[in-house]
C-alpha positions as CSV (number, residue, x, y, z in Angstrom):
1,X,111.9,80.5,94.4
2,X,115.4,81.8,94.3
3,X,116.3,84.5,96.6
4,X,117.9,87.9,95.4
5,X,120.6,89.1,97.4
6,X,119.2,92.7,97.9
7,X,120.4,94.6,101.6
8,X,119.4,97.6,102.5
9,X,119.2,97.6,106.4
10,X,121.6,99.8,108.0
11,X,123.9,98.2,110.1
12,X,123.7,99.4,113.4
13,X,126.9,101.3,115.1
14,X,128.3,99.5,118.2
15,X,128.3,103.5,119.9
16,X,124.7,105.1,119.0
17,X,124.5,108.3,120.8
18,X,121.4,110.3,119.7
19,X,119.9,112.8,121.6
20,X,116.9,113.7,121.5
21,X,116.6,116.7,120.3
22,X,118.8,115.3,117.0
23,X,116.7,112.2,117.0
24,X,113.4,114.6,116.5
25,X,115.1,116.3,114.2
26,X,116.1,113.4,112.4
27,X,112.5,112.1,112.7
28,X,111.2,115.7,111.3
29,X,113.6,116.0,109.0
30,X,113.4,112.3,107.2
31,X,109.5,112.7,107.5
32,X,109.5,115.8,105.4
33,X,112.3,114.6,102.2
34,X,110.3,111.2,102.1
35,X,106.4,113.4,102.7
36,X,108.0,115.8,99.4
37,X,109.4,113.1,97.4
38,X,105.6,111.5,97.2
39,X,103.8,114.4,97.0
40,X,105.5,115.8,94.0
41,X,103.2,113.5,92.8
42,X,100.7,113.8,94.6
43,X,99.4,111.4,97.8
44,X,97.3,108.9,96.7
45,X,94.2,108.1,98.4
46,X,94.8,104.7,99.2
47,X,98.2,103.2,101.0
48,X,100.0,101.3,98.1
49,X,103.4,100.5,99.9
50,X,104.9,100.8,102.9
51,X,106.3,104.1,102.9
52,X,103.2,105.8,101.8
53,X,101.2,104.3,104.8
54,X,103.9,104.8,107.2
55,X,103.4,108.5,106.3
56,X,99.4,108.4,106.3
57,X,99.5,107.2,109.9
58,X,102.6,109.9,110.9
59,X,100.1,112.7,109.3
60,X,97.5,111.3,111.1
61,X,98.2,109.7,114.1
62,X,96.5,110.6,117.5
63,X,99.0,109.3,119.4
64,X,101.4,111.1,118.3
65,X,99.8,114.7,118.2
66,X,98.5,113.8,121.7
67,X,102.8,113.4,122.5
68,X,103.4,116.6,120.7
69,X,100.5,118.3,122.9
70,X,101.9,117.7,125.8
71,X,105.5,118.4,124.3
72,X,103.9,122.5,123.9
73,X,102.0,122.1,127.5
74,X,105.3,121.2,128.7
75,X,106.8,123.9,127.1
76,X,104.5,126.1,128.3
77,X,104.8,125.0,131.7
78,X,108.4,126.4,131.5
79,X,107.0,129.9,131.3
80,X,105.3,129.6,134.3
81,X,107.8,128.2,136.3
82,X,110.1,131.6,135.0
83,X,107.2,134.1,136.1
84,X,107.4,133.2,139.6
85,X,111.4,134.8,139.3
86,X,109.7,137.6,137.3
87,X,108.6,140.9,138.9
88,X,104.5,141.3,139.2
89,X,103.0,144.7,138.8
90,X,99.2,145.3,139.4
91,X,97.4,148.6,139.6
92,X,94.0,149.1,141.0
93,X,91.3,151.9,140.8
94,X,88.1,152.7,142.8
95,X,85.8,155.3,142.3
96,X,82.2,155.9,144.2
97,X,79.9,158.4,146.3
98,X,79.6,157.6,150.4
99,X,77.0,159.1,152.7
100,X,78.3,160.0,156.5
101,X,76.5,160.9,159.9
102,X,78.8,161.9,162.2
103,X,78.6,163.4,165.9
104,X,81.3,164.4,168.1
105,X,82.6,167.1,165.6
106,X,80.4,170.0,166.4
107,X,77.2,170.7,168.3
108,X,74.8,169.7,165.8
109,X,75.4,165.9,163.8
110,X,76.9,166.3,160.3
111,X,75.4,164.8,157.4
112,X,76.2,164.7,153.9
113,X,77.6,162.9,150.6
114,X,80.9,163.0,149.1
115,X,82.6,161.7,146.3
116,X,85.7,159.2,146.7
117,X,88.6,158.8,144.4
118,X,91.4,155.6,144.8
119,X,94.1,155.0,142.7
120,X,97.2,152.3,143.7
121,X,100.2,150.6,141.9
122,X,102.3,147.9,143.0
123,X,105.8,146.0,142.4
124,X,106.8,143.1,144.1
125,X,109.8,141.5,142.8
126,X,111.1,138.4,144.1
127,X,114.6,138.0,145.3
128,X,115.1,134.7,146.5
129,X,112.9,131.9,146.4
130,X,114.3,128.2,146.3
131,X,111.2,126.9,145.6
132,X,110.8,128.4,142.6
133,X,114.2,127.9,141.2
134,X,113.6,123.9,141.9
135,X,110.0,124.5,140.0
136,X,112.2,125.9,136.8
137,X,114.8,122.5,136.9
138,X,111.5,120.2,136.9
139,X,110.0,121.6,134.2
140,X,113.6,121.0,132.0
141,X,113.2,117.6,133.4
142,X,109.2,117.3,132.5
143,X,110.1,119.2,128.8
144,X,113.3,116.3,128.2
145,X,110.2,113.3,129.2
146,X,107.9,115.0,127.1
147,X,110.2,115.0,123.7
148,X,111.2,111.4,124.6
149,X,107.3,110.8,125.0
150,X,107.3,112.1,121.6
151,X,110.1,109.9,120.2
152,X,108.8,106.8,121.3
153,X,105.2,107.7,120.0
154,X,106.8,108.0,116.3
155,X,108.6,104.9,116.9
156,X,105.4,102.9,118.3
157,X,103.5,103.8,115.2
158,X,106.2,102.8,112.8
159,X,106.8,99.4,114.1
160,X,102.6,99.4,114.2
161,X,102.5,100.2,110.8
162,X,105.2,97.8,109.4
163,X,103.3,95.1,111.4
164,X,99.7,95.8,109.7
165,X,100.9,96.1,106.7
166,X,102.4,92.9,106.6
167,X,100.0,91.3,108.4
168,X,97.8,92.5,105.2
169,X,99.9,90.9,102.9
170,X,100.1,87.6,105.1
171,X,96.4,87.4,104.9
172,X,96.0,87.8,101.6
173,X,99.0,85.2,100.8
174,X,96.8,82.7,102.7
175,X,93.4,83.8,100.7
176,X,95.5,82.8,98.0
177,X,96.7,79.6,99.0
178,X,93.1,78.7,100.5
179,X,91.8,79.8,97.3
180,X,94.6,77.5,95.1
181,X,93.9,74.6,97.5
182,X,90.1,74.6,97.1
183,X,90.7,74.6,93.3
184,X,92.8,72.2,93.7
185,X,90.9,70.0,95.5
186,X,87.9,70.2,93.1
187,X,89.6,69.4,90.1
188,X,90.6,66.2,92.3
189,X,86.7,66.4,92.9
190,X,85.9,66.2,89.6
191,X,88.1,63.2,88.8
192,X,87.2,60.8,90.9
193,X,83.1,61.7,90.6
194,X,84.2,60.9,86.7
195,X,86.0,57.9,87.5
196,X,82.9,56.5,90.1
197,X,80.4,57.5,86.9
198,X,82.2,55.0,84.4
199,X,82.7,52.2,87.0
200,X,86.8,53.0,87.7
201,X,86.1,54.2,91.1
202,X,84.7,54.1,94.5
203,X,82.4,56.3,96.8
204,X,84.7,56.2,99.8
205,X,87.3,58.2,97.5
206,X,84.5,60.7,96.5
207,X,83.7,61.2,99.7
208,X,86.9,61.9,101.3
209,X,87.8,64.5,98.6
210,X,84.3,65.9,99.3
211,X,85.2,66.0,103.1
212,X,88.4,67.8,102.0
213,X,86.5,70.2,99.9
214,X,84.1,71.4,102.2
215,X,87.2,72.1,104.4
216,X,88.7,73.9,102.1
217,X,85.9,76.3,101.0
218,X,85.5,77.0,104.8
219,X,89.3,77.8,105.5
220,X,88.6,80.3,102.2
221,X,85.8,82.0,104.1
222,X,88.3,82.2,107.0
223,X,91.3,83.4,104.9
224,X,88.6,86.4,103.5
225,X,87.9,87.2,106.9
226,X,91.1,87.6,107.9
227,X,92.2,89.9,105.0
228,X,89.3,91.9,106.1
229,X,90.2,92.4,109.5
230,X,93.6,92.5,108.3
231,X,92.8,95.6,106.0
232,X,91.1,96.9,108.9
233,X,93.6,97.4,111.7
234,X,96.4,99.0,108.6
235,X,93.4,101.5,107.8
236,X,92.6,102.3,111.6
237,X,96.6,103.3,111.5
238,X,96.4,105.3,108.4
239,X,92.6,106.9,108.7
240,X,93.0,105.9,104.2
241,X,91.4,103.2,102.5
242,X,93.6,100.1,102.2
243,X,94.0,99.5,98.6
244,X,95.9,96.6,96.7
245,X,99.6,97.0,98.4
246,X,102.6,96.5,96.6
247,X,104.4,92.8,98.0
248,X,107.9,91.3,98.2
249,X,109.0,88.4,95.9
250,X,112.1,87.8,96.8
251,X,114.0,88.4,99.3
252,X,117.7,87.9,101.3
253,X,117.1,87.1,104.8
254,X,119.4,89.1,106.7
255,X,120.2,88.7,110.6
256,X,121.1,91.2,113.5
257,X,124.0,93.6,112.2
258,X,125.8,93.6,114.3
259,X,125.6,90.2,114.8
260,X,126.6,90.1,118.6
261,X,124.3,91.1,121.2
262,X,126.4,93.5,123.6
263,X,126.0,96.6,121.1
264,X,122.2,96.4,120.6
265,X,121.6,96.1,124.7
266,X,123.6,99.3,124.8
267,X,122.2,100.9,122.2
268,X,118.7,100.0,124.0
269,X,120.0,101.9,127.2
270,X,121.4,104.6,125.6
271,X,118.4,105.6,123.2
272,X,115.7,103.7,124.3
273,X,112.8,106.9,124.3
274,X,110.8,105.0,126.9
275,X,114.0,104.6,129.3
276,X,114.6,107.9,128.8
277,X,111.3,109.0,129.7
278,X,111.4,107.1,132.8
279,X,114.8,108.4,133.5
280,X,113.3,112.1,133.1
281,X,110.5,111.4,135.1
282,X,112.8,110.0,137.9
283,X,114.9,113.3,138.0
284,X,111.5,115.1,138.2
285,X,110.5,113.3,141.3
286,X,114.0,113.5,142.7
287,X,113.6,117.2,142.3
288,X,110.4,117.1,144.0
289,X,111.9,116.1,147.1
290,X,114.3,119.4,146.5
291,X,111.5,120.8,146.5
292,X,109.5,120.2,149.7
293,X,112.8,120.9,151.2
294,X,112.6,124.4,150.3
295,X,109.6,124.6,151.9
296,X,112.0,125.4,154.9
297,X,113.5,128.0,153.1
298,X,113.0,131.6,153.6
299,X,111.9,133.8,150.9
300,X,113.3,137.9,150.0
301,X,110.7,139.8,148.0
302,X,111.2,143.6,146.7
303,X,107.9,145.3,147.5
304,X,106.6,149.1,146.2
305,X,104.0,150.5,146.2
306,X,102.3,153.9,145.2
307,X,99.1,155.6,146.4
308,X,96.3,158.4,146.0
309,X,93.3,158.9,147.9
310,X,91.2,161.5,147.8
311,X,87.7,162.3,150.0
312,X,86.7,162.6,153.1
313,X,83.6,164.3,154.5
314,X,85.3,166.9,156.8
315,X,88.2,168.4,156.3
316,X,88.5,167.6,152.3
317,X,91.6,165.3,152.6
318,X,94.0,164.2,149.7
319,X,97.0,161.5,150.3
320,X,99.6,160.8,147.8
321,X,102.1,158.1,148.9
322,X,105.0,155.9,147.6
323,X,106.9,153.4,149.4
324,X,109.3,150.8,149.3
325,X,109.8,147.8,151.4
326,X,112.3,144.7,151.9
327,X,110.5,141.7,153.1
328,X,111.7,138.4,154.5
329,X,109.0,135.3,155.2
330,X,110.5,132.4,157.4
331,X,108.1,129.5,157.7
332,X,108.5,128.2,161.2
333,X,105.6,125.8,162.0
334,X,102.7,124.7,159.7
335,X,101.0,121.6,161.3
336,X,103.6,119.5,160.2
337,X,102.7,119.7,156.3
338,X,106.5,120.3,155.5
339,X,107.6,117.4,157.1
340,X,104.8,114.9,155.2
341,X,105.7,116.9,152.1
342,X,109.1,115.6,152.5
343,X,108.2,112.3,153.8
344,X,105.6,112.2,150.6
345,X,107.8,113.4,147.7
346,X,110.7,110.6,149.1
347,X,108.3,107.6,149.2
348,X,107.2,108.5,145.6
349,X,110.8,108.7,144.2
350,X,111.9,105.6,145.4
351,X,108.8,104.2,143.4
352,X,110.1,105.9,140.4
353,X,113.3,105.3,140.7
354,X,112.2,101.0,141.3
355,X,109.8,101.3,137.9
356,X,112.9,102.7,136.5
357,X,115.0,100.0,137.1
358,X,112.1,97.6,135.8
359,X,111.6,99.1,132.8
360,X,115.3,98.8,132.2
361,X,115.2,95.4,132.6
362,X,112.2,94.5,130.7
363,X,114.2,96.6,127.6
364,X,117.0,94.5,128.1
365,X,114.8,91.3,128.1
366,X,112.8,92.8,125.1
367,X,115.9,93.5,123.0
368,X,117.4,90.1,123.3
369,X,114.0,88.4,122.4
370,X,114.3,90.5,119.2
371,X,117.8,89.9,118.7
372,X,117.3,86.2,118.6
373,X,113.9,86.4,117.3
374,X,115.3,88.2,114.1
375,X,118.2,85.6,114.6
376,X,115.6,82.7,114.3
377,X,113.8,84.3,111.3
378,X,116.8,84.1,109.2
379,X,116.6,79.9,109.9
380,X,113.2,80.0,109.6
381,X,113.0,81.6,106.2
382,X,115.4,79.4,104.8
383,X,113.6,76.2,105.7
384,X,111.1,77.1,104.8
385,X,111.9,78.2,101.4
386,X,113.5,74.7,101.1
387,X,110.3,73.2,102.4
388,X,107.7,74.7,99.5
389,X,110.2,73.1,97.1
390,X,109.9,70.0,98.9
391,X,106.2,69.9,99.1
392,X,105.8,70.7,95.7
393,X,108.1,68.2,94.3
394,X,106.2,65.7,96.5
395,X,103.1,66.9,95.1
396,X,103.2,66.2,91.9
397,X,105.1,62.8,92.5
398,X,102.6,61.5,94.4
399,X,99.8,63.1,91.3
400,X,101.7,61.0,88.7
401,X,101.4,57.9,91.2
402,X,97.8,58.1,91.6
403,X,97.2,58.3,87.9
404,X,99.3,55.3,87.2
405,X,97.4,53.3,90.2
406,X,100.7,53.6,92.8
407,X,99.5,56.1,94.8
408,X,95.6,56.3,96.8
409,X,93.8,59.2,97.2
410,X,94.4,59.6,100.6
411,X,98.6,60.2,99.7
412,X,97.3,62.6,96.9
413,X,95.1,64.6,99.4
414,X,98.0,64.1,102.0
415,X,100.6,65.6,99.6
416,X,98.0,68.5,98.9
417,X,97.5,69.5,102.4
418,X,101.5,69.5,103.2
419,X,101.6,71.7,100.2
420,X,99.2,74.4,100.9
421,X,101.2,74.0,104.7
422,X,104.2,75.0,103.3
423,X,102.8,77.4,101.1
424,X,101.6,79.1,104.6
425,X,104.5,78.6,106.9
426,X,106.7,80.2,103.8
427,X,105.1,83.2,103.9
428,X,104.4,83.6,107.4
429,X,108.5,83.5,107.5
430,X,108.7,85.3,105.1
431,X,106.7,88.2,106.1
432,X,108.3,87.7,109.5
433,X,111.8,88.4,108.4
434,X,110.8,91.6,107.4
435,X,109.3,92.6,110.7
436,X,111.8,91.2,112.6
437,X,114.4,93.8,111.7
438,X,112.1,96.9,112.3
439,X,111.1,94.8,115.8
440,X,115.1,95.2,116.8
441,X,115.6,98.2,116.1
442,X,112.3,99.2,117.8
443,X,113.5,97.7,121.2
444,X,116.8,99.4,120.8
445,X,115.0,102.6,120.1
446,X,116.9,103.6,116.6
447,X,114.2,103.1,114.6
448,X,113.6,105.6,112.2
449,X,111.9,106.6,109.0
450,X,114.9,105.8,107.7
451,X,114.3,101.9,108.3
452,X,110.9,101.6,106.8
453,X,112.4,103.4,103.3
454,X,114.8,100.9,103.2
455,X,112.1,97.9,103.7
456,X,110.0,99.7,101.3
457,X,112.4,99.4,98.5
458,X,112.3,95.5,99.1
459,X,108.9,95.8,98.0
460,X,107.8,94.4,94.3
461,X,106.3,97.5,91.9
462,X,103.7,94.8,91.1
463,X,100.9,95.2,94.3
464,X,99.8,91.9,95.6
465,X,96.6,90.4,94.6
């Protein structure tokens, strides 16, 4: 099988510097050209290349509207933080009818009903509260984890996708091989039961090409399994039925671009969503410990207020009031809770600020894996290519021997085996090149819909059997 030069992954910048607000909006805005371009036509029912189920599981995907929940809760959360800076009115009314005895007034008791009447308003408005300022940075710093949250939930289903999808196609390519080898076999089979009927040749090589057969059929229940399961896990991604996907016939095998490892490790740190989250999530904690700081802090609040009462038994009495006060609250002692806030909100940032630093290092460790993973796959591909050609060659040398009487059945079964091998190991390179690229840019967090168009357009119109 020849290869056809055909490259169409981006090479990656040495500087990538994406926010994330541009990488959403890259995300959003890639989702929707690629989501129009295939619904002009309408969206098929069943995933039939990679683009198409990369979009069924974006629609779809739990993960990701659970990110984009909490993205809104977060948001919400903002406009909390803001009211507690925000002035807070309430007004209050009362109404009912009292009974009274008293003595002391006159000679004789008084008795009697009388109707009541209360009506109040009040302002306060906060002028200084530390606390609350600190409460508005956190929830920036909760919003920025939440949209990174976000990111990396789009990416995570990508690479997921791209992975079932070939994994599909994988299985199927060793149903076919399984499939090829057991008819294979039984045309051997069939031979050598002929040649044992007119007296040519012998049980033993019937039944070792039995033996063989029986394998055979069972590593074809296997392979159908496996497409099965397969089928299942790219449909658990895309909530559609997985139909027959297109494949990829040929193909270049491309390595890392760039092809040193320095710009990937800082693209990792620099755009990494899960880093970034972390990093978020550290500034919130660090914050906290702003926070229970304030606690110390006194507080200025604005207070009004306006009033009327009216009833009384004796004398009929009426009050109408307004009033205006400046207020000033200094915590002094509260049982030591300030302190063990403090103590508390410390002790939990330096654990953030340690899984920090070992998520940054498990990035690093994860990007150069891919990097020479993807690195490997190139090699890989390309022995393997060489080795189906091999194989086959050997094949049907060692065929022509055995007819002739230079070669036993055990070198003709031999040579079958290796074959089907390579057939396998081929396409599980293969299919591996192809996931390696969307692996690396995973782990350096550029990953993008994007990516999975251009893999796409590697794919063959003709779908796979």
């Amino acid at each position: 099988m020849l290869p056809v030069k055909r490259n169409l992954d981006r090479p990656m910048k040495k500087q990538v510097t994406i926010s994330l607000k541009r990488r959403s909006l890259a995300y959003s805005i890639s989702l929707l050209v690629i989501f129009g371009c295939v619904t002009l036509n309408g969206l098929p029912s069943m995933a039939q290349d990679l683009q198409t189920a990369y979009l069924q599981a974006a629609a779809t995907s739990p993960v990701i509207a659970q990110a984009r929940a909490q993205l809104d809760a977060e948001l919400a959360s903002k406009s909390l933080a803001h009211a507690a800076l925000l002035p807070h009115i309430s007004a209050g009314a009362s109404g009912g009818m009292n009974t009274a005895y008293d003595t002391g007034f006159s000679a004789q008791p008084i008795s009697g009903g009388y109707h009541s009447d209360l009506f109040s308003a009040s302002l306060t408005q906060p002028i200084f509260n530390g606390q609350a300022l600190t409460a508005m940075k956190q929830s920036d710093s909760r919003i920025q984890a939440s949209e990174a949250a976000l990111a990396y939930a789009q990416q995570v289903i990508a690479l997921e996708v791209v992975q079932a999808y070939f994994s599909v196609l994988q299985a199927q390519a060793n149903e076919r091989v399984a499939q090829q080898q057991m008819d294979l076999l039984q045309r051997i089979d069939d031979r050598t039961r002929a040649s044992l009927h007119v007296g040519t040749g012998d049980i033993i090589s019937v039944q070792e090409v039995q033996a063989q057969l029986d394998g055979a059929k069972a590593d074809l229940i296997t392979a159908k399994n496996a497409v099965a399961v397969a089928k299942n896990q790219l449909e658990r991604l895309t909530h559609h039925p997985a139909g027959t996907l297109q494949d990829v016939t040929t193909l270049q095998a491309i390595g890392p671009q760039p092809d040193t490892l320095d710009p990937w490790l800082a693209a990792a740190i620099e755009n990494q969503p899960l880093l970034q989250q972390a990093k978020a999530t550290l500034k919130v904690s660090e914050q906290q410990v702003q926070f229970a700081k304030r606690a110390r802090w006194p507080t200025l609040t604005l207070s009004g207020i306006g009033q009327h009462a009216a009833g009384t038994l004796i004398p009929p009495l009426t009050i109408n009031q307004i009033g205006a006060s400046l207020n000033i609250s200094i915590p002094i002692y509260e049982g030591g809770a300030t302190r063990a806030g403090i103590h508390q909100a410390s002790a939990l940032s330096k654990a953030t600020r340690a899984s920090v630093t070992n998520l940054q290092d498990q990035i690093k460790l994860d990007t150069q894996t891919a990097f020479l993973e993807l690195q490997d796959s190139v090699a890989q591909f390309q022995a393997r290519q060489q080795s189906v050609t091999s194989a086959k060659v050997s094949l049907e040398g060692t065929r022509k021997g055995y007819e002739i009487g230079s070669r036993s059945i055990i070198d003709l079964l031999t040579a079958t085996a290796s074959y089907a091998t390579a057939q396998r190991n081929y396409y599980l390179a293969l299919y591996t090149q192809l996931v390696a690229r969307t692996q690396l840019k995973a782990a350096a967090g550029i990953l993008t819909p994007l990516d999975i168009e251009a893999i796409n357009a590697l794919l063959n119109s003709s779908p796979s059997n």
